[in-house]
C-alpha angles and dihedrals in degrees: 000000000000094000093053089047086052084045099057096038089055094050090047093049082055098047090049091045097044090074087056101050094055081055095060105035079043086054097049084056099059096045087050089051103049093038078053081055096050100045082045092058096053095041084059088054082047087245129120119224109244101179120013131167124206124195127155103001094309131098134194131189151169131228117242090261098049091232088123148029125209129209128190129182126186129192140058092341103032120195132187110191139171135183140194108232080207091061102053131075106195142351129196136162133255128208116198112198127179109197104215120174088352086303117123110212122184105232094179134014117189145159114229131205124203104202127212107240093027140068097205117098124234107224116191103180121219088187149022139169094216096053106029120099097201138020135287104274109159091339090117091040084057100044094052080045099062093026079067097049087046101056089032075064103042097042086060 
């Protein structure tokens, strides 16, 4: 009797971890996938990514020589987006936020770019609350991070 009880523990552990484990193997897809995107991206500029971040279905990355940054989203509004460090003059990172009830909440994270020879502004988003599934957890950490390595770039 002891040995069936084991049995069918054991059967029923497997049955509750099974749904985990496709999470998990169904979330390192996708992180395969969009870092393939990415390397893909750069490959079609001739250039090899060196750094590159992924959160939320979204990565971003820079090139060995730090001459350009790469940025991938995938989802219901996919974007594939590169960018020439020489061509742009600042970047910087915006933090919409909407106040409801006394709570702030961040509608819209994204990291700007002000180019050179142009007075419209390059916008890669690092949240929104449209698209989104879930909400803003280090996306603003991530976005002053590379906002810093940026500039640190541009200001050489």
């Amino acid at each position: 009797m002891d040995f069936g009880t084991f049995i069918t523990g054991l059967i029923a552990v497997f049955f509750c971890a099974l749904p985990f484990v496709f999470v998990l193997r169904n979330n390192q897809k996708q992180k395969r996938a969009l870092q393939n995107q990415l390397t893909q991206l750069a490959a079609s500029n001739n250039d090899q990514i060196d750094y590159f971040e992924q959160w939320n279905h979204t990565a971003m990355g820079i090139n060995r020589a730090e001459t350009a940054v790469y940025y991938v989203k995938s989802g219901k509004q996919p974007v594939q987006d590169q960018l020439q460090l020489d061509s742009v003059e600042s970047c910087y990172v915006s933090n919409d936020k909407r106040i409801k009830d006394g709570l702030t909440n961040s509608q819209r994270i994204s990291l700007n770019f002000k180019l050179k020879n142009n007075a419209v502004v390059h916008s890669w988003s690092f949240y929104d609350n449209l698209v989104d599934p879930v909400l803003p957890g280090n996306e603003i950490e991530l976005a002053k991070k590379w906002e810093t390595r940026l500039n640190k770039k541009l200001l050489r």
